[in-house]
N, C-alpha and C positions, 0 to 999 in steps of 0.2 A: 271059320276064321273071318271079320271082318274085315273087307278090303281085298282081298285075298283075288287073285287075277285081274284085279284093277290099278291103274295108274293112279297116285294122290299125290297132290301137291300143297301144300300151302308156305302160309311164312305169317312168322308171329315175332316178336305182336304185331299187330298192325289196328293203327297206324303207328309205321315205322318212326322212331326218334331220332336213335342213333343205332345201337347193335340189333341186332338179334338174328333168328336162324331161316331157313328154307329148309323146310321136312319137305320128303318125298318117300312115295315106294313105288317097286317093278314089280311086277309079276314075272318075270323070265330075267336071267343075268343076260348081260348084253352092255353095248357102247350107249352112254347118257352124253346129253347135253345142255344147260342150262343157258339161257339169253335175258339179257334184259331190254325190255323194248317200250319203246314210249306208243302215245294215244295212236300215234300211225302206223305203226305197226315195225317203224325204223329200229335197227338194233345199236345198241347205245352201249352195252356192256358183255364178255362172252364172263359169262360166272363160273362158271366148267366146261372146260374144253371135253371134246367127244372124251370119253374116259370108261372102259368098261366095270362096271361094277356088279357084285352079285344081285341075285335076287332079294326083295326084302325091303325093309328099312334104309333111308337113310337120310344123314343131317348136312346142313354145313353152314356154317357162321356168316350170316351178309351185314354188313356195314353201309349207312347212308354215303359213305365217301363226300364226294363232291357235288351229289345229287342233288336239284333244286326241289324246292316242296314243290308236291304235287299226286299225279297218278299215272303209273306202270304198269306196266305186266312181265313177269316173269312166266317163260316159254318151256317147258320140260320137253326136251327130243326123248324117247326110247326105240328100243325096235319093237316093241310092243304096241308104240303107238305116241301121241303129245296131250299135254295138260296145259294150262293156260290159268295164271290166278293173277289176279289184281292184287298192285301192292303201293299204299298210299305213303310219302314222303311226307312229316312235317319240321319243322325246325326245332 
């Protein structure tokens, strides 16, 4: 199975306009957590608080909100380990 004991993260489409999602998967169920952090590394938004979820797939809906265009990164915690994807804002 592809991916299959590996962390994946992405977020589509990007570059982000206004909606779209954050795909991830675990390899082991366990406490996730997602962050939104600018070029410094500062944390700017928590997107999912620590939340245990299964193993697997999973989605969730992000929204440019109040975001100025630009470049981020979105932070995936697991107990398996973290992912890290760039995600561009534009108007």
């Amino acid at each position: 199975m592809p991916g299959a004991g590996r962390i994946t993260l992405r977020v589509a489409p990007s570059p982000l306009r206004g909606g779209g999602f954050i795909g991830f998967t675990q390899p082991q169920a366990g406490p996730v957590s997602l962050e939104l952090v600018d070029l410094q590394g500062r944390k700017l938004q928590t997107l999912l608080g620590e939340t245990n979820l299964e193993a697997g797939p999973h989605q969730l809906p992000v929204d440019r909100g109040g975001l100025a265009p630009g470049v981020y990164y979105v932070v995936l915690h697991t107990a398996g380990g973290r992912a890290t994807t760039r995600i561009v804002v534009l108007r």
